[in-house]
N, C-alpha and C positions, 0 to 999 in steps of 0.2 A: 268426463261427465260435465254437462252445461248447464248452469243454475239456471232458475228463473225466477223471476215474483210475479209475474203473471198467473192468477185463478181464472178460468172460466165457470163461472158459477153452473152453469146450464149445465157441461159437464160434468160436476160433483151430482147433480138430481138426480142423475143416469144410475149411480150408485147406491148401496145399500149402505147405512141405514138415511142414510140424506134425503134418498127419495121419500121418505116419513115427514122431512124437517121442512117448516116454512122459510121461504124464500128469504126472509130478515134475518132468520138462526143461519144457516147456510152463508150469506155476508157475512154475520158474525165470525163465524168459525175458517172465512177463506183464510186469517190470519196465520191461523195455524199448522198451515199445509206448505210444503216446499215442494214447487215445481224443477224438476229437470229433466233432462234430457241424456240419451244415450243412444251411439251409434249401434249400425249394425254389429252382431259380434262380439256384442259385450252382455259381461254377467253383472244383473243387478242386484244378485244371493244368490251361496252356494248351498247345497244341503248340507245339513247339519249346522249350520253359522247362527249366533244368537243374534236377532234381527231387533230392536226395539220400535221401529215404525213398521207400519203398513205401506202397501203400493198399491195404486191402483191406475194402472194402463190407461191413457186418458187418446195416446194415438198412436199407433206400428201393430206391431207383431212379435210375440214370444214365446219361445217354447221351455216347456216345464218340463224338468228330465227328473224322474224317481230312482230308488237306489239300484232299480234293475232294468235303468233305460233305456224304459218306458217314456216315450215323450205325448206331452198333451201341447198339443198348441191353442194359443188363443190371439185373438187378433182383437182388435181394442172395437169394434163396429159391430162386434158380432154378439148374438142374443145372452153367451154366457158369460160375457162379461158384465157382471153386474155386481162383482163380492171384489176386496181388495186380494191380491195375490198372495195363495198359499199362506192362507190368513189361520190355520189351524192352531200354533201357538206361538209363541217365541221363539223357537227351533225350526229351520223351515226342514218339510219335508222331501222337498224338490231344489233344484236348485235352475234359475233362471235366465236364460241367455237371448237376445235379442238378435231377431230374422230379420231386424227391416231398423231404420233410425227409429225409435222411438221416444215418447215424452211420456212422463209420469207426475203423477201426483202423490206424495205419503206424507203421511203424518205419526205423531205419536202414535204404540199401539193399546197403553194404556189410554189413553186421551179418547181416542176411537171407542174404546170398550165404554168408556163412560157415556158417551154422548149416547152408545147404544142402547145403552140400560134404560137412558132419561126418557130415548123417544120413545119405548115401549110402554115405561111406564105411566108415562104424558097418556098414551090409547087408551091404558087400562082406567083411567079418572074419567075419561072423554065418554067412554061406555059405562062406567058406574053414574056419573052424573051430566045429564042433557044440556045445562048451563055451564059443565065446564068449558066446553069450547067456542070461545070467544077469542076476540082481537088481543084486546087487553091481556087480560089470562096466558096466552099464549107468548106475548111482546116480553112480559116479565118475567116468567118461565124461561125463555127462550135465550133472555140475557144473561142468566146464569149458569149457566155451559161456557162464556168465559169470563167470569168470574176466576178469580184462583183461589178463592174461597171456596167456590164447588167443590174444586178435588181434594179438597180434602173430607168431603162428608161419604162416609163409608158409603157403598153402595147399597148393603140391606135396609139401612136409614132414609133412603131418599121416596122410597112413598110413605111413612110418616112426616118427611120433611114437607111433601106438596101440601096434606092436610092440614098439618097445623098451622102453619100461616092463620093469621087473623087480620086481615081488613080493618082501617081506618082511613076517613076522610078525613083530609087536611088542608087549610088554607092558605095564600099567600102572606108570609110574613112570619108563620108561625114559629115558631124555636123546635125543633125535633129533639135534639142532643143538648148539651152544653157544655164545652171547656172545662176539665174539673171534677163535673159532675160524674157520681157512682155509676158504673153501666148495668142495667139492666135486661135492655132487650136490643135484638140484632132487627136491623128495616132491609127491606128491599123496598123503590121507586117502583112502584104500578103503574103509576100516570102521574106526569106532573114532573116541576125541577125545581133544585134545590141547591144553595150556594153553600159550599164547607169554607169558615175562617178560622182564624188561629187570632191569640192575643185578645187586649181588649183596651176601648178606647181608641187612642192614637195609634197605638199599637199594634190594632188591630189587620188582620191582610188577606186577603183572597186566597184561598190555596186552589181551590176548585169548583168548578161549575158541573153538576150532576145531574143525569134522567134518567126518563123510564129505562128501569132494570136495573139500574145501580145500588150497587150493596152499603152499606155503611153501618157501624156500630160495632161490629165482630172484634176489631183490637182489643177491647177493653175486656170485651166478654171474653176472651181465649188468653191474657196476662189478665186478668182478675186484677186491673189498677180502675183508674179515672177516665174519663172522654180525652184522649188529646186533640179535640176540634168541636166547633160550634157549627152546626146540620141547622140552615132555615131554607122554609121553603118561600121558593122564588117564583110560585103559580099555585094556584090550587090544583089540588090531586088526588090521590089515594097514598097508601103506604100498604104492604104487607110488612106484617111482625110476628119476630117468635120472642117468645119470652127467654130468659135466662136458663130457668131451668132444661126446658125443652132445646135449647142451644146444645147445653151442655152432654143432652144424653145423648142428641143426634149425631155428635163430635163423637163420641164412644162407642167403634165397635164391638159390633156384638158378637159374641162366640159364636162360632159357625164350626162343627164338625165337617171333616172332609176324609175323603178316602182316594188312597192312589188306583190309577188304571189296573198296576201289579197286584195289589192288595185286593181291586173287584173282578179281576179276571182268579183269585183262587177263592174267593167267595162264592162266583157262580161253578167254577169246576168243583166245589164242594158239594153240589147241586141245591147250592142256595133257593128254592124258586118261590121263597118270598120275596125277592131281590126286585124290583122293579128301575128301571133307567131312562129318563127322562131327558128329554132335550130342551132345551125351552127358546133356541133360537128362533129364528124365523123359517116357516116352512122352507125359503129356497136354499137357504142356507144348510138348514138339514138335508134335503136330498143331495146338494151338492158336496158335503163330508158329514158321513154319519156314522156312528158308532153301532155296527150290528148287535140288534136286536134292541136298539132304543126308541123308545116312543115318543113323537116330536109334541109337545104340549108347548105352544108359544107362548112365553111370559107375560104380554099382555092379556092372555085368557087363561090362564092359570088360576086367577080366585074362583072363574064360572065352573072349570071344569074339577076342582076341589070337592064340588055337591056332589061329584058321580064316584070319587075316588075312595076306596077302602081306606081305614086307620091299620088294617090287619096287616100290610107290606110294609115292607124296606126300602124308602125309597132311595136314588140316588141321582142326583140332577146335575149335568154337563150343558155346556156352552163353548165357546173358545177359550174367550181372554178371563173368565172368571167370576166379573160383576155380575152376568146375569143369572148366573145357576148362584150364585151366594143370595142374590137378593130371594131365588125363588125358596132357595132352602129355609131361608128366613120367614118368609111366608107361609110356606107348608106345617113348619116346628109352631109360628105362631097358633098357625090353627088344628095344631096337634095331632098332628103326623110325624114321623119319624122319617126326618130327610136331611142328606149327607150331600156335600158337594163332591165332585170327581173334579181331581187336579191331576192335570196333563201335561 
């Protein structure tokens, strides 16, 4: 296998969910992707094998052999490549061998599932409200996807986490934090830059120079001590803030009941048929693996299509990696529906 660190960006837009993401998130995110390369002849997964990244064919030829080989080929140019390889869960169910030299791009597949959730859930705001979609809005958004702060905010938490943010304007010069001082509330940069120092007086020293979409404050709030650094701003700008409280609850997942495949395959052979099963990925994704007799409800239209939906069923809501049927179950129970994740 031949490494690379070469991203083609235009490459990754080809793919799903990136083709959602704006061209600066896409920069951002080429960090964390490993390009390489593999001859003809060679297996990049076997079936059965626990995979933690995703692949996605960026150029060759490869065929997908199932456990009664059955082979699917795909060739990196052609119309169905569009999803990352035998992207179903952690376990692959095919295993992958290469017809031609090819190159790949994979990444985390947790990392992946996040970013997926984010860009879904980014539409669902965009369609609720006409002014969210902006430059700004987006540029700040967009920075925190790599943050490593993000991943740790549970997934059913991150469309309460968009809303609450609260907007402030801020000057140059101004003091945001201070060395010492009790923490209160966690910022993100909207617009504008800001110097982090350490010490005081003579003493005093540069540690970093920060912009739009940079996180700051969260140490203090997550060890519950003091600021270890002094946050001034170095332009006029904005700030988004969450308060402490709302920090803290957004940090704390929330119970999410879940049901296995085994456990809902004797639920409906009991002839369950309150049982309703829900996909929430993205249409092409559902037709290209889907779970018979499930109904593709995509998570960024899930609160519209909620108005049509009975309280009387059982629901049960599946995706691949997990984030997004947790965030929808979370959304469903909020608005008091009875709805279960399916874990695969």
């Amino acid at each position: 296998m031949t490494e690379s660190s070469s991203i083609d960006i235009k490459h990754l837009e080809g793919f799903i969910p990136f083709d959602y993401l704006t061209t600066a998130c896409i920069h951002d995110l080429a960090s964390q992707f490993r390009a390489h390369e593999l001859e003809k002849g060679k297996i990049l997964f076997k079936r059965g094998a626990e995979d933690s990244e995703c692949h996605f064919l960026v150029s060759g030829e490869i065929d997908l052999a199932d456990e009664n080989f059955n082979i699917s080929k795909i060739a990196a140019e052609s119309e169905d490549n569009y999803l990352a390889l035998d992207n179903s869960s952690h376990i692959h169910r095919t295993s992958a061998i290469t017809t031609s030299s090819c190159q790949f791009y994979s990444i985390n597949r947790d990392y992946l599932d996040l970013v997926t959730t984010w860009s879904q859930l980014a539409e669902d705001l965009e369609e609720q409200d006409p002014d969210f979609e902006d430059t700004e809005n987006l540029d700040w958004m967009d920075a925190l996807l790599t943050s490593p702060l993000f991943t740790q905010v549970p997934a059913a938490n991150i469309q309460k986490l968009l809303v609450r943010f609260k907007e402030q304007e801020v000057i140059i010069g101004q003091e945001i934090i201070k060395e010492g001082d009790s923490g209160e509330e966690f910022y993100v940069i909207k617009d504008g830059r800001a110097i982090v120092t350490q010490g005081d007086g003579n003493k005093e020293k540069t540690v970093a120079a920060i912009q739009t979409g940079a996180c700051f404050g969260e140490d203090a709030l997550i060890s519950e001590s003091v600021r270890n650094a002094t946050v001034t701003m170095a332009s006029n700008g904005s700030l988004m803030i969450l308060g402490k409280q709302d920090f803290d609850e957004l940090l704390k997942k929330p119970i999410i009941k879940s049901i296995t495949l085994e456990e809902l395959h004797i639920q409906m052979d009991e002839g369950d048929s309150g049982t309703v099963l829900i996909d929430v990925r993205r249409p092409q994704e559902h037709r290209h693996d889907r779970l018979k007799g499930s109904e593709n409800v995509p998570l960024n239209h899930l609160r519209e299509k909620l108005k049509t939906m009975s309280r009387d069923f059982h629901y049960v809501v599946c995706c691949d990696g997990g984030r997004r049927s947790e965030v929808a179950a979370y959304i469903m129970t909020e608005s008091g529906f009875n709805a279960v994740c399916l874990t695969r």
